[in-house]
TORKOL-4160 file (C-alpha; in steps of 0.2 Angstrom, whole numbers, padded with zeros to 4 digits, m for minus):
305
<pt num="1" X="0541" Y="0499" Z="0355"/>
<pt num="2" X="0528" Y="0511" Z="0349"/>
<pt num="3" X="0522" Y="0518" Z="0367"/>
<pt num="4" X="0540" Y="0524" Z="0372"/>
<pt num="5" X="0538" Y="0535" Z="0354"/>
<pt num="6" X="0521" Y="0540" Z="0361"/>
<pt num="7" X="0531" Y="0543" Z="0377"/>
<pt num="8" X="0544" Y="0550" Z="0372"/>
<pt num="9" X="0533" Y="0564" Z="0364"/>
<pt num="10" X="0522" Y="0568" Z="0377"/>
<pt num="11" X="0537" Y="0571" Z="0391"/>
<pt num="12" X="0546" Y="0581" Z="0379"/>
<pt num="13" X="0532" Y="0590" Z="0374"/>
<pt num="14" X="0521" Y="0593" Z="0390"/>
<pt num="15" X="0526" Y="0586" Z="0405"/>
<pt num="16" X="0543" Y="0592" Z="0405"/>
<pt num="17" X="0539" Y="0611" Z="0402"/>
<pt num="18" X="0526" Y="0609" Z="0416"/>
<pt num="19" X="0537" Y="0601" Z="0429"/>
<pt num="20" X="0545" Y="0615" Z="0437"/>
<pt num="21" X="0529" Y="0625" Z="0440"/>
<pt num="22" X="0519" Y="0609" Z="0444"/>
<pt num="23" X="0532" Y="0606" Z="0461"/>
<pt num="24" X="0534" Y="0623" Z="0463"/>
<pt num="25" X="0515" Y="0627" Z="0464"/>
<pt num="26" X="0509" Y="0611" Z="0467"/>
<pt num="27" X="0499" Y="0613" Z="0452"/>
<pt num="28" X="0493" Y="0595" Z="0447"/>
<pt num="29" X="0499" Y="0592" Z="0429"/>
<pt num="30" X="0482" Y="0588" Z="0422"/>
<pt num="31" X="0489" Y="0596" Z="0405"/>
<pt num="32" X="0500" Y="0579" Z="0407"/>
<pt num="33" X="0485" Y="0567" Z="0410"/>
<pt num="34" X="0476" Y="0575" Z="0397"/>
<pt num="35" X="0491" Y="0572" Z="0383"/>
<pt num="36" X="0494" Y="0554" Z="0391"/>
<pt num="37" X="0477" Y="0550" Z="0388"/>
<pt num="38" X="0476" Y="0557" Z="0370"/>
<pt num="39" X="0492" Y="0547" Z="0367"/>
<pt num="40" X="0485" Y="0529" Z="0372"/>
<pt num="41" X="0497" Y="0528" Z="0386"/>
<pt num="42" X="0482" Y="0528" Z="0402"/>
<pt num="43" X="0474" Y="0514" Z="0393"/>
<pt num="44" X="0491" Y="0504" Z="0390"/>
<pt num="45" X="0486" Y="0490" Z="0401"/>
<pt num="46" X="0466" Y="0489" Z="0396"/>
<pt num="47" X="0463" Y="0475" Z="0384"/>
<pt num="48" X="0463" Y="0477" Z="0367"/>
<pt num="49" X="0446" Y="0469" Z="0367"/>
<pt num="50" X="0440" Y="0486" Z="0374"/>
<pt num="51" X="0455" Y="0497" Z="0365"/>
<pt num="52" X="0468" Y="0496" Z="0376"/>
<pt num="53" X="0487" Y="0492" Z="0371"/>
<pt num="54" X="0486" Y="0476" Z="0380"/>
<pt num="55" X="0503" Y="0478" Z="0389"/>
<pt num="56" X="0508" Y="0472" Z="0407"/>
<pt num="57" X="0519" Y="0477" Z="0424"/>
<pt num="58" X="0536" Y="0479" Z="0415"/>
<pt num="59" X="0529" Y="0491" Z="0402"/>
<pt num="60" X="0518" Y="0501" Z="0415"/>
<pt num="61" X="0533" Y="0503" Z="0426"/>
<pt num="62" X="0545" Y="0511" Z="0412"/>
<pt num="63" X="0530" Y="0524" Z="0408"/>
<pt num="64" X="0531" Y="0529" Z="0427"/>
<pt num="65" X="0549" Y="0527" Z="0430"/>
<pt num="66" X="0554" Y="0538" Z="0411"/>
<pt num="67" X="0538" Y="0550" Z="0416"/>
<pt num="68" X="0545" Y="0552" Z="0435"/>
<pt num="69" X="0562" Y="0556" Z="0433"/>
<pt num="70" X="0554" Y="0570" Z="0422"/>
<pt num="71" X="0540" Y="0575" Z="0432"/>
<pt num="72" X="0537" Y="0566" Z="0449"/>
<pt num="73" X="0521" Y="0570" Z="0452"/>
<pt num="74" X="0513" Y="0565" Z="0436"/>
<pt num="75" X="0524" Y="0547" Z="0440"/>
<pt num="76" X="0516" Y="0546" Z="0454"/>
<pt num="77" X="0500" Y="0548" Z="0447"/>
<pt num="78" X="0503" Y="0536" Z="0436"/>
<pt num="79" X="0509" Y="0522" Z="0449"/>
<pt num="80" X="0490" Y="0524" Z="0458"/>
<pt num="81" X="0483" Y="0524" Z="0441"/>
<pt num="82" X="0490" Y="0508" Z="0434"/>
<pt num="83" X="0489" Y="0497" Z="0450"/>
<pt num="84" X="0470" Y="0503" Z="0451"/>
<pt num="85" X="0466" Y="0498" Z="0432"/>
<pt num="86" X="0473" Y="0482" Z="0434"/>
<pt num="87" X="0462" Y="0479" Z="0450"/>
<pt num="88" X="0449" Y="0481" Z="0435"/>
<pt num="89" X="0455" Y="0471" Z="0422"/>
<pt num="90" X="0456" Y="0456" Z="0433"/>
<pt num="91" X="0436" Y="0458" Z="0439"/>
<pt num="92" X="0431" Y="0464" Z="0422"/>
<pt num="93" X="0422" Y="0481" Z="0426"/>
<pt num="94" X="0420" Y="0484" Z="0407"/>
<pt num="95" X="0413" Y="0502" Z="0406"/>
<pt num="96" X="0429" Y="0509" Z="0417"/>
<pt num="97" X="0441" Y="0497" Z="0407"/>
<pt num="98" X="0432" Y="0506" Z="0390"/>
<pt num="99" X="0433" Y="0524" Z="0396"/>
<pt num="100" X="0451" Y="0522" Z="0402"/>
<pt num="101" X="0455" Y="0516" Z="0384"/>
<pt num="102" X="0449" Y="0532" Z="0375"/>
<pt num="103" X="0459" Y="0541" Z="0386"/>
<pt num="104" X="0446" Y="0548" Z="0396"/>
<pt num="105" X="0447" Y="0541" Z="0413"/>
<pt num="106" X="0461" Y="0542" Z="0427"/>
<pt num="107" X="0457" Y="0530" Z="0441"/>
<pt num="108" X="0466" Y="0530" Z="0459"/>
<pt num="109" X="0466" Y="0519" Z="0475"/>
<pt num="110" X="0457" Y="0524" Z="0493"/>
<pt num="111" X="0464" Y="0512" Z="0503"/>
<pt num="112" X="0474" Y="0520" Z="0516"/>
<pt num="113" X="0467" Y="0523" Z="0534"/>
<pt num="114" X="0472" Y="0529" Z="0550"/>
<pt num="115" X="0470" Y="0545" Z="0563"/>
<pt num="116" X="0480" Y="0557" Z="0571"/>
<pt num="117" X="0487" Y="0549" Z="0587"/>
<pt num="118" X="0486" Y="0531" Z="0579"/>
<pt num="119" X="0497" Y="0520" Z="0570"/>
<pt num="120" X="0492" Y="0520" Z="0549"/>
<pt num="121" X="0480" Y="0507" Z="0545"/>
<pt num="122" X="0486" Y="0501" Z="0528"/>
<pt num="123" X="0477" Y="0487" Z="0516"/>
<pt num="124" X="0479" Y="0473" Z="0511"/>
<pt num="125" X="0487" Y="0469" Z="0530"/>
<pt num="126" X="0474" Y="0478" Z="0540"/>
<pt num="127" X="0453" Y="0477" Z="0541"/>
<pt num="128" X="0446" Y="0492" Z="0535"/>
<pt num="129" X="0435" Y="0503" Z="0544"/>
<pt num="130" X="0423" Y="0509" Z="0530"/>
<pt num="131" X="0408" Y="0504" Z="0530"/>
<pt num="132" X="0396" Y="0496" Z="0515"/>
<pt num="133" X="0378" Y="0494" Z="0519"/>
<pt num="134" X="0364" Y="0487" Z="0505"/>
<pt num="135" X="0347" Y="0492" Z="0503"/>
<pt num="136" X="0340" Y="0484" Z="0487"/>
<pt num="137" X="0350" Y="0486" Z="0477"/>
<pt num="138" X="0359" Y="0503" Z="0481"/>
<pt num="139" X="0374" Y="0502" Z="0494"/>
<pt num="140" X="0380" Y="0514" Z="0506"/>
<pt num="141" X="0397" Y="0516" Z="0507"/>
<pt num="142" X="0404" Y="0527" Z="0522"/>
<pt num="143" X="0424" Y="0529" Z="0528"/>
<pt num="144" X="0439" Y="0539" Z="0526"/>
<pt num="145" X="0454" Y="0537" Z="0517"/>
<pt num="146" X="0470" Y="0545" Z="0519"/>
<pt num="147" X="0485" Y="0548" Z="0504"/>
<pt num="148" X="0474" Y="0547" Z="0490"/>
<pt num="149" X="0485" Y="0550" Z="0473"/>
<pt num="150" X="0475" Y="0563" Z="0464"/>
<pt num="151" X="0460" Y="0563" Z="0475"/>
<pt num="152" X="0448" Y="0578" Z="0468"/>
<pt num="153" X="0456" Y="0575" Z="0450"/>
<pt num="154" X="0454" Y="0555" Z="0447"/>
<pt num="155" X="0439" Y="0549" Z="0438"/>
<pt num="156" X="0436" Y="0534" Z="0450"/>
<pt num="157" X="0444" Y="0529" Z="0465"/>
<pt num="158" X="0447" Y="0507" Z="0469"/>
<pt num="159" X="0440" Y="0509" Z="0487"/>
<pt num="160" X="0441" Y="0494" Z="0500"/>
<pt num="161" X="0427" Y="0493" Z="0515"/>
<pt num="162" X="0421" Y="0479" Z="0528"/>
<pt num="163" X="0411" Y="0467" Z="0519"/>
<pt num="164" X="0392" Y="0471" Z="0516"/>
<pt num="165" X="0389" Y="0452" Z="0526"/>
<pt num="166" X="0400" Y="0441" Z="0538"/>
<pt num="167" X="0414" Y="0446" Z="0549"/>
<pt num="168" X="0430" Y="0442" Z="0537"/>
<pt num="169" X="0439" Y="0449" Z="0523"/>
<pt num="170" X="0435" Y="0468" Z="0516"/>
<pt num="171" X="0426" Y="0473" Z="0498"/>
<pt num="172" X="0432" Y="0484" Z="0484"/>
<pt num="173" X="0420" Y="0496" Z="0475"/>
<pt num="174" X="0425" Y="0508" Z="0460"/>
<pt num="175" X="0417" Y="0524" Z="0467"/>
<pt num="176" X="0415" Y="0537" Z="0454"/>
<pt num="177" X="0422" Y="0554" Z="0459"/>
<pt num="178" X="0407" Y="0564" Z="0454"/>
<pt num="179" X="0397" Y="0553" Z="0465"/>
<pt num="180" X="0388" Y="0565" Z="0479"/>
<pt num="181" X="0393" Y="0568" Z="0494"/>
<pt num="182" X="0411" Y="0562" Z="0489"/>
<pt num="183" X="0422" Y="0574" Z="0494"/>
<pt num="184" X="0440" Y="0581" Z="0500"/>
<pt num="185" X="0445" Y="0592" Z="0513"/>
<pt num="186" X="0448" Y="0612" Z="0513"/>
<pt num="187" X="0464" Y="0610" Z="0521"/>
<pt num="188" X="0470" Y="0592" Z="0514"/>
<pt num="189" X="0488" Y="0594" Z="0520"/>
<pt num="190" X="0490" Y="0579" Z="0509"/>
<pt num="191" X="0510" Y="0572" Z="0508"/>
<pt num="192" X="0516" Y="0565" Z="0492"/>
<pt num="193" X="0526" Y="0573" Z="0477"/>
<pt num="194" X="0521" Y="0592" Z="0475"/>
<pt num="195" X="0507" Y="0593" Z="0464"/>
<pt num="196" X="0499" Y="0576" Z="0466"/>
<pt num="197" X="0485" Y="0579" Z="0474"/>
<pt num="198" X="0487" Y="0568" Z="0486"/>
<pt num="199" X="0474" Y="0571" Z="0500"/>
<pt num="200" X="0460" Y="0563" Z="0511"/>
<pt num="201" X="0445" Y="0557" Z="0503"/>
<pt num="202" X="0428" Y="0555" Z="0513"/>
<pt num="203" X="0412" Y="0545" Z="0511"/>
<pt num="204" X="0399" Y="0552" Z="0521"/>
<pt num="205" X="0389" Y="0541" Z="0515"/>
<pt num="206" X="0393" Y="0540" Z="0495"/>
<pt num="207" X="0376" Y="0529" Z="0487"/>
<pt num="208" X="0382" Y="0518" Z="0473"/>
<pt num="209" X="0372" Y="0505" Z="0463"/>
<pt num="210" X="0378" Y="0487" Z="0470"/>
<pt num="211" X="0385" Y="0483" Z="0453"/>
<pt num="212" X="0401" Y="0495" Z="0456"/>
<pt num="213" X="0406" Y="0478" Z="0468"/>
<pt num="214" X="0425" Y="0473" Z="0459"/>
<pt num="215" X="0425" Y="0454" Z="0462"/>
<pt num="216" X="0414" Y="0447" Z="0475"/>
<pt num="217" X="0410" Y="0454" Z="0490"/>
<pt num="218" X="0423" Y="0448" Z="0506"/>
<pt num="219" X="0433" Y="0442" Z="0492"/>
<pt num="220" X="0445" Y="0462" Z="0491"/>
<pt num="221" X="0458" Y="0452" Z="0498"/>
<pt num="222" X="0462" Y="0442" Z="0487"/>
<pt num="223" X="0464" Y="0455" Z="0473"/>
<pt num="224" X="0475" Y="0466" Z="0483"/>
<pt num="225" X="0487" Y="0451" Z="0486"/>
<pt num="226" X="0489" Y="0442" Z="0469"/>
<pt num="227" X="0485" Y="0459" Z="0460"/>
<pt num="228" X="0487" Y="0476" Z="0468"/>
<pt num="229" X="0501" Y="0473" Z="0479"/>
<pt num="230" X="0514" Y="0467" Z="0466"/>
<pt num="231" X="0509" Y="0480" Z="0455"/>
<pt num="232" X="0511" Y="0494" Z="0468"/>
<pt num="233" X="0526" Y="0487" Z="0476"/>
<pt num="234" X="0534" Y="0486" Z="0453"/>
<pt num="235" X="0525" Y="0504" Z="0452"/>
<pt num="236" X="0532" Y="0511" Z="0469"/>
<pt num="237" X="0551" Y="0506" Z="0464"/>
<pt num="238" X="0549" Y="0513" Z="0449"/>
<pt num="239" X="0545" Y="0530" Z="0454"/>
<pt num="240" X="0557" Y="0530" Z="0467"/>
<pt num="241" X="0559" Y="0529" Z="0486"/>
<pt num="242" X="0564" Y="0545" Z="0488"/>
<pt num="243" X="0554" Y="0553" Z="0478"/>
<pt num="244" X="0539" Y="0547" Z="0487"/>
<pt num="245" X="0548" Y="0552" Z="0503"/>
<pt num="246" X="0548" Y="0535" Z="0510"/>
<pt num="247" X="0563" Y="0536" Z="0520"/>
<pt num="248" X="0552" Y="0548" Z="0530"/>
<pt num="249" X="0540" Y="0531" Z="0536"/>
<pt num="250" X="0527" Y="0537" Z="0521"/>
<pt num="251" X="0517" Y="0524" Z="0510"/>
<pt num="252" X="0510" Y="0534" Z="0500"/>
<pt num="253" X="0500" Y="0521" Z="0490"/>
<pt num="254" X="0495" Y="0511" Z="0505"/>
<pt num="255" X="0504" Y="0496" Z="0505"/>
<pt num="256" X="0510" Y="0494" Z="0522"/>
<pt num="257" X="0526" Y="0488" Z="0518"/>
<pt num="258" X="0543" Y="0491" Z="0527"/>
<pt num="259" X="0551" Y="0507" Z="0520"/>
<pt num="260" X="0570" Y="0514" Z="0522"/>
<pt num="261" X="0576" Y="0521" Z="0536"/>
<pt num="262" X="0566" Y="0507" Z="0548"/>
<pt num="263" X="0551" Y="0512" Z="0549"/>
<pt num="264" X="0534" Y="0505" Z="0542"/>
<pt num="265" X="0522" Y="0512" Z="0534"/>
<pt num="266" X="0514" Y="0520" Z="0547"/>
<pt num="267" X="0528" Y="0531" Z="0553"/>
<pt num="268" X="0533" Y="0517" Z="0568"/>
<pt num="269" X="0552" Y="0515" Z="0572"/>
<pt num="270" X="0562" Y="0500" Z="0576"/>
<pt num="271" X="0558" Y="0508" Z="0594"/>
<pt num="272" X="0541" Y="0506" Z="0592"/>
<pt num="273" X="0536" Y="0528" Z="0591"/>
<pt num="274" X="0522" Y="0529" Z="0580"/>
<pt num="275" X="0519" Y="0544" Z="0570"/>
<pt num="276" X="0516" Y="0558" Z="0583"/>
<pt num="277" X="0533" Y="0552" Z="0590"/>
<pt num="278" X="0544" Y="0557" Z="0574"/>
<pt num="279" X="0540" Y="0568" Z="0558"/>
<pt num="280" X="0524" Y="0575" Z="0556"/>
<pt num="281" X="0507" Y="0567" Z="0552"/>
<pt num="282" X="0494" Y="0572" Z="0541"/>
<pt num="283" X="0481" Y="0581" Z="0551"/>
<pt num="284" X="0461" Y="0576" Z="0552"/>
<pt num="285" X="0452" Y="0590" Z="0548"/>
<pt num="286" X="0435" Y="0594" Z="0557"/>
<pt num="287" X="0418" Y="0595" Z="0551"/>
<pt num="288" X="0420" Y="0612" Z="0550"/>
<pt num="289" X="0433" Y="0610" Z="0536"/>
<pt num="290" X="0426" Y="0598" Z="0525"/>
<pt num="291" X="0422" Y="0603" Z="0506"/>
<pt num="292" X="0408" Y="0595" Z="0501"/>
<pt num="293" X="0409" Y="0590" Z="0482"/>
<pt num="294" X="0427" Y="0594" Z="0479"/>
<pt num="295" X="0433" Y="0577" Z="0477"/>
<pt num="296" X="0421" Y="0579" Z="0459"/>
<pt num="297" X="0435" Y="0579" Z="0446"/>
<pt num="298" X="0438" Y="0596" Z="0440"/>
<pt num="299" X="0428" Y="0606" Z="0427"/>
<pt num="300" X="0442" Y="0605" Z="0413"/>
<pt num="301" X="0441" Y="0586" Z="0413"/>
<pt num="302" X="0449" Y="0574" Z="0402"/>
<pt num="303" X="0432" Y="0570" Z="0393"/>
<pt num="304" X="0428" Y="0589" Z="0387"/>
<pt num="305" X="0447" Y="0590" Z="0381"/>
């Protein structure tokens, strides 16, 4: 197949010299993104209609399972990516679908929540607490969310909120990350492979245009379920559980799935400790430590490489 050449190539030639430095420093491998683009291989899932390779699951998750036994970090990176563009590929956001094609955008999921001294809110099988509210035709997003892969370095984030109207189901949005008033922490104490950025994200609150709705709204659900989830749970596999350190109770990805060792994805035991009763928890910073703007992609972005 011509993408494990393209692969092959790129993991010879860039990720695996940056590998070492990248968990040693917990540098993120954006030399990596930037080569996976160039090579066609962020796009691999994009339809050809829009320039992408047109692939599916089983080739996405050879890219992250050959690229993570090289580099974990730019494997998990990948996972988040993947399972986030095919979120957009089955609603049709054709400007992201474009612009991952060409190799110039990296997208990532916010749709973990949760709080020191509570048990880890994780979608699809929990309501979440963001909030979307509509004027015209500008919308207010404002929430949280916690273990973001490659938050201050994705291009867009798949983001899930309450529905705008009616009590039931939750509403994605792809939230650019340049987008004001986006931003990360100064102290993100994030988890996840060294070097992949995985951190909180905030709203506080983000505007965005009403169009950056994926699918309808309420309807978030239903994409996570038939789409998300069984990518992530392909994607997770394929990087591997111990490289994601699930056996420590830690979806990194925000599945909310049962994970080695006995515990959920929350941290909670068989005995029902949550995670101030075991290993420790990622702490919620302050308003005093929040970073506003550093969640905007960095300035050596893939679009001026």
């Amino acid at each position: 197949m011509p993408y494990r050449s393209s692969l092959s190539a790129v993991l010879a030639d860039v990720v695996a010299p940056a590998a070492e430095v990248t968990a040693r420093e917990g540098r993120f491998p954006r030399s990596a993104v930037t080569a996976l683009g160039r090579a066609g291989l962020l796009g691999l899932t994009v339809s050809p209609e829009f320039g992408g390779g047109g692939l599916g699951l089983p080739e996405a998750a050879d890219v992250v399972a050959r690229t993570s036994r090289v580099c974990p970090a730019t494997g998990a990176v990948l996972a988040s990516h993947f399972a986030a563009v095919a979120a957009v590929e089955s609603c049709g956001a054709s400007w992201v679908r474009g612009e991952v094609a060409a190799g110039r955008h990296l997208a990532g999921l916010a749709l973990s929540e949760g709080g020191p001294g509570h048990h880890e809110m994780e979608v699809p099988y929990g309501m979440p607490s963001s909030a979307a509210t509509r004027f015209a035709d500008v919308v207010a997003l404002r929430g949280r969310k916690r273990r973001v892969v490659a938050a201050g370095e994705a291009d867009s984030y798949l983001w899930s909120s309450r529905p705008i109207a009616g009590p039931d189901g939750l509403t994605l949005w792809v939230v650019p990350a340049q987008a004001p008033d986006l931003f990360v922490p100064a102290r993100p104490g994030g988890g996840g492979p060294g070097g992949s950025a995985t951190s909180t994200v905030c709203a506080d609150p983000v505007l965005l245009p009403a169009d950056a709705m994926l699918g309808r709204d309420g309807g978030g659900l239903d994409i996570l379920m038939r789409t998300v989830r069984p990518w992530l749970l392909e994607l997770r596999a394929a990087v591997g559980a111990d490289v994601l350190g699930l056996g420590l109770g830690t979806d990194v990805f925000g599945l909310g799935e049962k994970c080695p060792g006995g515990k959920d994805a929350g941290g909670k035991d068989a005995g029902g400790q949550g995670p101030g009763a075991g290993g420790p928890d990622e702490k919620e910073p302050g308003d005093q430590d929040l970073a506003r703007g550093s969640a905007c992609r960095h300035v050596d972005s893939l679009a001026s490489t």
